[in-house]
C-alpha positions as CSV (number, residue, x, y, z in Angstrom):
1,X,0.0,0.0,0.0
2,X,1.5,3.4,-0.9
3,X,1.8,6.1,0.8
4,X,-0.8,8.4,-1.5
5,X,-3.6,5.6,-1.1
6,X,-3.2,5.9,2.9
7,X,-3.4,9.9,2.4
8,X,-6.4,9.3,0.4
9,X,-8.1,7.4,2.8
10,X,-7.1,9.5,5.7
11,X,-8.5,12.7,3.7
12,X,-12.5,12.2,4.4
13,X,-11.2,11.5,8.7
14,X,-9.2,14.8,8.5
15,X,-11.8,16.7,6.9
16,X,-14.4,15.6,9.2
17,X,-12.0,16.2,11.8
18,X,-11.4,19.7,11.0
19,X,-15.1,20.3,10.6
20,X,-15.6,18.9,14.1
21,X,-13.6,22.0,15.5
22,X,-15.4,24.4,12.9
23,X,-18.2,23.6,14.3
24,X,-17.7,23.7,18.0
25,X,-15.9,27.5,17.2
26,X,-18.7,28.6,15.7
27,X,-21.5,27.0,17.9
28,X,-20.0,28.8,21.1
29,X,-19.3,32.4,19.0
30,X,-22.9,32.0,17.9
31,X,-24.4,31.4,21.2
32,X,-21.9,34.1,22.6
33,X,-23.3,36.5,20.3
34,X,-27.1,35.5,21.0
35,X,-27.0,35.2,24.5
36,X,-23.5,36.3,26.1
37,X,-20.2,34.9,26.8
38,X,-21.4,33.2,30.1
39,X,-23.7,31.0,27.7
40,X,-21.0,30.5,25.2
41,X,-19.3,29.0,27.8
42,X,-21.7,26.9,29.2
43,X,-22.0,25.4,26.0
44,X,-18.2,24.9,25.5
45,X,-18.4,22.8,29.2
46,X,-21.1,20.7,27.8
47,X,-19.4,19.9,24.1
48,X,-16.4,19.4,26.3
49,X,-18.1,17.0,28.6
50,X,-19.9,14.9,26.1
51,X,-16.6,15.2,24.0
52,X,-14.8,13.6,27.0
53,X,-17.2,10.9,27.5
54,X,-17.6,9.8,24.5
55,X,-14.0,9.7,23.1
56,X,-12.8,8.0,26.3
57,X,-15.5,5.7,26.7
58,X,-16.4,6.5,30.2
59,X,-19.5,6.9,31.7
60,X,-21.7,5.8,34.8
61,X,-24.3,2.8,33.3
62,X,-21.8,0.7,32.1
63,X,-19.1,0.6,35.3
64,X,-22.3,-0.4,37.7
65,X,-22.9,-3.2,34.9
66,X,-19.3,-4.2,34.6
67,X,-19.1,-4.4,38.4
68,X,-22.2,-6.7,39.1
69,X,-21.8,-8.8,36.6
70,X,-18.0,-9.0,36.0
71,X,-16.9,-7.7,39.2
72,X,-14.7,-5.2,37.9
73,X,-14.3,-2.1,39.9
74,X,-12.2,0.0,37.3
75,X,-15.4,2.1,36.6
76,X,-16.2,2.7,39.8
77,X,-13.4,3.6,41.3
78,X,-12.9,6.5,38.6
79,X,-16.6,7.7,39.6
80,X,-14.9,7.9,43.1
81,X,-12.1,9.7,42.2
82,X,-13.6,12.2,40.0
83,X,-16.0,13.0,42.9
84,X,-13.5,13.4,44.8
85,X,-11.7,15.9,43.1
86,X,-14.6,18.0,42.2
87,X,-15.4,17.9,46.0
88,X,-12.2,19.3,46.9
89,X,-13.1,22.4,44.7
90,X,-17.0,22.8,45.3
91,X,-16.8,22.7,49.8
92,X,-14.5,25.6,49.6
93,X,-15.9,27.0,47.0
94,X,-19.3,27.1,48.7
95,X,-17.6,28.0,52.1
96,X,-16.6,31.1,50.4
97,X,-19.2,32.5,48.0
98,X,-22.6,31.0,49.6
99,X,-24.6,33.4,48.2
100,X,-23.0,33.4,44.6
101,X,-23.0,29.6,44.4
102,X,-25.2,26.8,45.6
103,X,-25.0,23.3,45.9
104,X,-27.5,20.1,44.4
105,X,-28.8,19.8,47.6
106,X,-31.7,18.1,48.2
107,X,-33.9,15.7,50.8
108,X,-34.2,12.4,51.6
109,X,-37.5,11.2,51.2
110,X,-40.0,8.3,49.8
111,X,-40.2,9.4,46.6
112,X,-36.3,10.4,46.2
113,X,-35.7,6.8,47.1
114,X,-38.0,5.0,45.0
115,X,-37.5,7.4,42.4
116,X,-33.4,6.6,42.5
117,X,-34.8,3.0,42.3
118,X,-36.2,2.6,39.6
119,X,-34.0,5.0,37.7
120,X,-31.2,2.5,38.9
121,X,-33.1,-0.2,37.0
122,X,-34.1,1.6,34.0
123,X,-30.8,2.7,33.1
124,X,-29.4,-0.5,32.6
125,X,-32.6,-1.8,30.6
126,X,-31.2,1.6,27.6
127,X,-27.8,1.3,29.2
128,X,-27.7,4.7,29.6
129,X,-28.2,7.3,32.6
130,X,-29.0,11.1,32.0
131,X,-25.8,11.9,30.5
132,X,-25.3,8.8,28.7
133,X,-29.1,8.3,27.0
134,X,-28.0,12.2,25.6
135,X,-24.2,11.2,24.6
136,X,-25.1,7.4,23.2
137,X,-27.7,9.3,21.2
138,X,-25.3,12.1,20.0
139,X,-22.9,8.6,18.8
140,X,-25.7,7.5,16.9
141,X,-27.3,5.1,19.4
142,X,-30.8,3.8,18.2
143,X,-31.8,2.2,21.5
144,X,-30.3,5.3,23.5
145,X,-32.1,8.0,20.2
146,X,-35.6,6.5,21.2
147,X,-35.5,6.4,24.6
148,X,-34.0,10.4,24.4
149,X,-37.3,11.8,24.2
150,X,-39.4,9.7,26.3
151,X,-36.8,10.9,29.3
152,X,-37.8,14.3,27.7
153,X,-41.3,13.6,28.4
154,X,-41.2,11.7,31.5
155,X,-39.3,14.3,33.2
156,X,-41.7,17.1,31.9
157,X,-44.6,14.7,33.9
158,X,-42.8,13.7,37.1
159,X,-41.9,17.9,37.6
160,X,-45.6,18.4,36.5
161,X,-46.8,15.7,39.8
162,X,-43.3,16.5,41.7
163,X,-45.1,18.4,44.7
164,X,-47.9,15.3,45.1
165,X,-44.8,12.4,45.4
166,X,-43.0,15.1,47.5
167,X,-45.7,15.5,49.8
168,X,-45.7,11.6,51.0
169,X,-42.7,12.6,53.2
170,X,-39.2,13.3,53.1
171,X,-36.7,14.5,55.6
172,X,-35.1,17.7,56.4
173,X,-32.2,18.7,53.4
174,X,-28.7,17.2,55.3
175,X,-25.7,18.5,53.9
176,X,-21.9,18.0,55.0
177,X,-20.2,21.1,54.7
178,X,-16.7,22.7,55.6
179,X,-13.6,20.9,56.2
180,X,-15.2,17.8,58.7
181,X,-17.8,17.5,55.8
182,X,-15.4,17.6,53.0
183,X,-13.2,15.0,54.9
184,X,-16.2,12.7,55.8
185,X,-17.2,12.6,51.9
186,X,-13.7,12.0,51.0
187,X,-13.1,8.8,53.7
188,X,-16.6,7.8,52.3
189,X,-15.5,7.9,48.7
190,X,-12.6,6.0,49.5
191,X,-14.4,3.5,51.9
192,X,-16.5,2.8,48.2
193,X,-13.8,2.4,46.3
194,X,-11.8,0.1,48.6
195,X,-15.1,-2.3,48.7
196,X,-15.2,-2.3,45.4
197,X,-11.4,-3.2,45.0
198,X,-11.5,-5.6,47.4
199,X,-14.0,-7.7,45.9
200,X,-13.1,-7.3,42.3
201,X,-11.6,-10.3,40.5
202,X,-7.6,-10.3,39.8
203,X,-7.1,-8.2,36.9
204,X,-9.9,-5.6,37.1
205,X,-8.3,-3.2,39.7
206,X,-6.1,-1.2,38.0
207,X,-7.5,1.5,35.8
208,X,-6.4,2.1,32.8
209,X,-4.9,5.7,31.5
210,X,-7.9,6.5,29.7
211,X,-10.2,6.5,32.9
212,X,-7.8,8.6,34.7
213,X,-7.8,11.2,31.7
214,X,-11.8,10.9,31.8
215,X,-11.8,11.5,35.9
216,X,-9.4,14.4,35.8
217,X,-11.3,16.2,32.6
218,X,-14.6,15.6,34.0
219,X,-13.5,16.8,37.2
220,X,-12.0,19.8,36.2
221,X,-15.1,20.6,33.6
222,X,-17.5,19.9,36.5
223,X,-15.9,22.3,38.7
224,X,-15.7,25.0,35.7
225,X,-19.5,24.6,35.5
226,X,-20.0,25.6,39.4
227,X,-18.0,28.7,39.1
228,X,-19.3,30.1,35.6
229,X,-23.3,29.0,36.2
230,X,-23.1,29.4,40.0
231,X,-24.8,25.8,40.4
232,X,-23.4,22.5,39.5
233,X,-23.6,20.2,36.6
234,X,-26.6,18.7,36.0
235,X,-29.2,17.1,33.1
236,X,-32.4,16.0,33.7
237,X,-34.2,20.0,34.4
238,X,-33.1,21.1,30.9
239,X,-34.9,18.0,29.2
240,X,-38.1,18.9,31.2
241,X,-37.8,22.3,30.0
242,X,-37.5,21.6,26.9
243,X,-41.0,20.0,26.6
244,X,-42.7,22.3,28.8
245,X,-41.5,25.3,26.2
246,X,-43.2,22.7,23.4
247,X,-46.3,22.2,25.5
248,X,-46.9,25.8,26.5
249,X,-46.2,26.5,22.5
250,X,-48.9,24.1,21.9
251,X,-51.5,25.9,24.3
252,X,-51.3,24.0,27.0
253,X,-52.0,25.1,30.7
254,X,-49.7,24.8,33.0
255,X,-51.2,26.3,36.0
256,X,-52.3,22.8,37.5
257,X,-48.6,22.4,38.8
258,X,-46.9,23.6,41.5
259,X,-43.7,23.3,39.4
260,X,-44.0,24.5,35.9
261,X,-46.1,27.3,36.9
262,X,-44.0,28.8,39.7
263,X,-42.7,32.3,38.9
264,X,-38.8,30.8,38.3
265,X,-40.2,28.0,36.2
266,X,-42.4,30.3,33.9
267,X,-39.4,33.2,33.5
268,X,-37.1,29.9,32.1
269,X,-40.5,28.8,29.8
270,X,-40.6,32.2,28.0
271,X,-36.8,32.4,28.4
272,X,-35.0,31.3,25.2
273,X,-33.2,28.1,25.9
274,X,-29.9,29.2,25.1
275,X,-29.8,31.5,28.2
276,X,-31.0,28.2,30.2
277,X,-28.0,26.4,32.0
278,X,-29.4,22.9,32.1
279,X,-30.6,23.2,28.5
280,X,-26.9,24.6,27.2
281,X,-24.7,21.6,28.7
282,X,-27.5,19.2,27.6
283,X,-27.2,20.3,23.9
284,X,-23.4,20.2,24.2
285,X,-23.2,16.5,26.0
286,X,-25.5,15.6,22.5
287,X,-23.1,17.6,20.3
288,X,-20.1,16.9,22.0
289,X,-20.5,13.2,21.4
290,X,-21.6,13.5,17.9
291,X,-18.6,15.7,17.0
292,X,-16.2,13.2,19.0
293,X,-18.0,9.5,17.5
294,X,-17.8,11.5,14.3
295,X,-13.7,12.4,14.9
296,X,-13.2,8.9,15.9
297,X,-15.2,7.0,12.9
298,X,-17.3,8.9,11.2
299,X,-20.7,9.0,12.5
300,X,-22.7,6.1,11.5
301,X,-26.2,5.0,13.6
302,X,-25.4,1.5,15.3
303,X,-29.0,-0.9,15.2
304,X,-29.1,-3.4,17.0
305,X,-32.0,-6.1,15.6
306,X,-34.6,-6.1,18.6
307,X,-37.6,-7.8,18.9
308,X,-40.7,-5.3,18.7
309,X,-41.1,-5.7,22.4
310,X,-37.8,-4.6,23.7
311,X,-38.0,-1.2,21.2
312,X,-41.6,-0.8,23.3
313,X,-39.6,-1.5,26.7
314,X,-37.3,1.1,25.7
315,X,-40.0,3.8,25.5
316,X,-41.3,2.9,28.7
317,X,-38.3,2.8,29.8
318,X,-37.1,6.3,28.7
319,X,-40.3,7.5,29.8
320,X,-39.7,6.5,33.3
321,X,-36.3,7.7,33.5
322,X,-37.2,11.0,32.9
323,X,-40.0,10.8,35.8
324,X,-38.6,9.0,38.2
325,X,-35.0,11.3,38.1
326,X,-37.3,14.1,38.7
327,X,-38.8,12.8,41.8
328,X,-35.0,11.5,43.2
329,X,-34.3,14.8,42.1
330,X,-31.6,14.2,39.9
331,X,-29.7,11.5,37.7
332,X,-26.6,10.0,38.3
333,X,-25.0,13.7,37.4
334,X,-27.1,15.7,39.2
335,X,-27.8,13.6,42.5
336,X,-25.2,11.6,42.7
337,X,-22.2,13.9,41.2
338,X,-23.1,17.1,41.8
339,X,-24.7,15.8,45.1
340,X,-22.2,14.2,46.8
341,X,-19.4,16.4,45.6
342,X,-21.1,19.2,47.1
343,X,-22.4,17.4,50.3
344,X,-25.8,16.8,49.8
345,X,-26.6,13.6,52.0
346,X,-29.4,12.5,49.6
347,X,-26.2,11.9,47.0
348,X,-25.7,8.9,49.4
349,X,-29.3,7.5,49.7
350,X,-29.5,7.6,45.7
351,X,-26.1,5.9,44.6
352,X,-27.5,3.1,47.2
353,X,-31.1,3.2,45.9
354,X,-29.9,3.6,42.6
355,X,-27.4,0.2,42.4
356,X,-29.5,-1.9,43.9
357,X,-31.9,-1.0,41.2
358,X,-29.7,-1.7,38.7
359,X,-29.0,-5.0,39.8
360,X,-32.9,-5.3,39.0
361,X,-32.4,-3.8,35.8
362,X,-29.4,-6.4,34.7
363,X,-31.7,-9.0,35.5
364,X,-34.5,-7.5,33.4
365,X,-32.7,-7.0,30.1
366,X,-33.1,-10.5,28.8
367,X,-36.5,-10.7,29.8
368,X,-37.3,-8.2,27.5
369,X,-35.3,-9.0,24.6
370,X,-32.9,-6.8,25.2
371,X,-30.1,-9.4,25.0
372,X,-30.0,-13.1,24.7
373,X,-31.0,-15.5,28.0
374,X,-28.1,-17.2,29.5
């Protein structure tokens, strides 16, 4: 093979490659000019996170899998770490601008537990959690594509009914805070990780480079987010808000919730979304995979040849993603990330809730054609 026939293959990647950049340049500049440099910026986190999760292959679903089924703790262990490290930026962060910043704080309560529950579960029957349904569908996930806007939905209707589920009773919002709490979630994180390491199998300890690259980006990008939107990273608002702009477009009344019709909620409805926090770093996880599946191989949709039952478990399952993350207030970014990096004890009850759900969800897949029975 010659040397021109490689260049000649390599031509289309390097083109594509160069558009990739084009695009994320002008993306920001436009939203910059639309909406301000804080938005541009936003949207530059979000490319850079679904960039980063993509092209290094890391994410949240797949680890929790990998570790109940394989026992392999590589995954988790990097969730540890990166929490870590965006925990030792957020407490004193906090400490010192409490009125600038806040934390994903929220309480524990009925719903919140059974909502992390069953989110655990449905995850693994898409294989993918907030940020991953939005980055597996930016790679050209079909499975992860139709799912994407029944989560849209479902978290429209579990914020619409939020205040009922809510009202079955929760407890007061805990959060750690200062140096005792930043050094309790830290022995906790590591307490985590050394379970998991110690009951890994031989050979599924060590993680590779690419997980420590995908920690200390996401980490650092996480922590970027707190300071330039004054909140942290989350996902599951923006796809609500998304469907509430359509449904208000559409006519509908939203006055019958305590949610979508308070004052903050209704400014954001008639807001456009590009000055919307939740909705910019949504649109750039989505982008930011595309761009990076389509840098890597080109961006081709990957179909998988389902029975017509699993497509209809997926919808039902998407839908109930969306609704039950909105009543554990938050997804595996936004409660148990952004929670537990910034304190919030609920972080805690979800990542419990939440694995033990996904064991549930593992066992469900096969059931539902999802993958063959052993």
């Amino acid at each position: 093979m010659t040397d021109m026939t490689l260049t000649a293959r390599q031509a289309p990647r390097l083109r594509g490659r160069s558009l990739s950049i084009l695009a994320i340049v002008v993306a920001a500049l436009t939203v910059a000019a639309m909406a301000g440099p804080r938005y541009g910026l936003l949207l530059l986190i979000g490319l850079g996170l679904g960039a980063t999760l993509e092209g290094l292959r890391f994410g949240f679903t797949g680890p929790w899998r990998r570790m109940i089924l394989f026992r392999d703790a590589t995954g988790i262990v990097t969730q540890m770490i990166c929490i870590g490290l965006i925990a030792l930026a957020a407490f004193p962060m906090l400490a010192a601008h409490p009125t600038e910043l806040t934390g994903a704080h929220a309480p524990v309560g009925y719903a919140m537990v059974g909502g992390a529950f069953v989110f655990g579960a449905c995850m693994q029957i898409v294989l993918g959690c907030g940020s991953g349904t939005l980055v597996n569908a930016g790679s050209g996930n079909a499975v992860s594509a139709l799912a994407l806007p029944f989560f849209a939905i479902g978290s429209f209707f579990g914020a619409y009914h939020l205040t009922w589920w809510t009202g079955l009773g929760s407890l007061p919002v805990a959060v750690l805070s200062g140096t005792t709490g930043l050094a309790l979630t830290l022995v906790a994180l590591a307490a985590v990780a050394g379970v998991a390491l110690a009951i890994a199998e031989p050979g599924k300890r060590m993680m590779p480079k690419r997980l420590w690259a995908a920690a200390l980006i996401i980490a650092a990008l996480a922590i970027l987010h707190l300071a330039v939107a004054g909140q942290p990273w989350g996902v599951v608002y923006g796809l609500g808000l998304w469907v509430a702009k359509g449904a208000t477009a559409l006519g509908a009344d939203l006055s019958g919730s305590a949610f979508w019709s308070a004052p903050s909620n209704q400014e954001r409805i008639a807001e456009s979304v590009l000055t919307d926090v939740t909705s910019l770093t949504d649109i750039g996880l989505l982008v930011g995979a595309a761009l990076a599946a389509w840098w890597r191989d080109g961006l081709t949709a990957q179909v998988k040849g389902h029975p017509v039952g699993a497509w209809i478990a997926v919808i039902v399952a998407g839908f109930l993603l969306g609704y039950s993350s909105r009543l554990a207030f938050g997804c595996n970014i936004g409660a148990f990330v952004s929670g537990i990096s910034t304190g919030s004890i609920h972080g805690w009850a979800w990542f419990a809730a939440a694995f033990v759900g996904s064991w549930y969800g593992i066992k469900l897949r096969p059931f539902l054609g999802l993958e063959a029975r052993k």
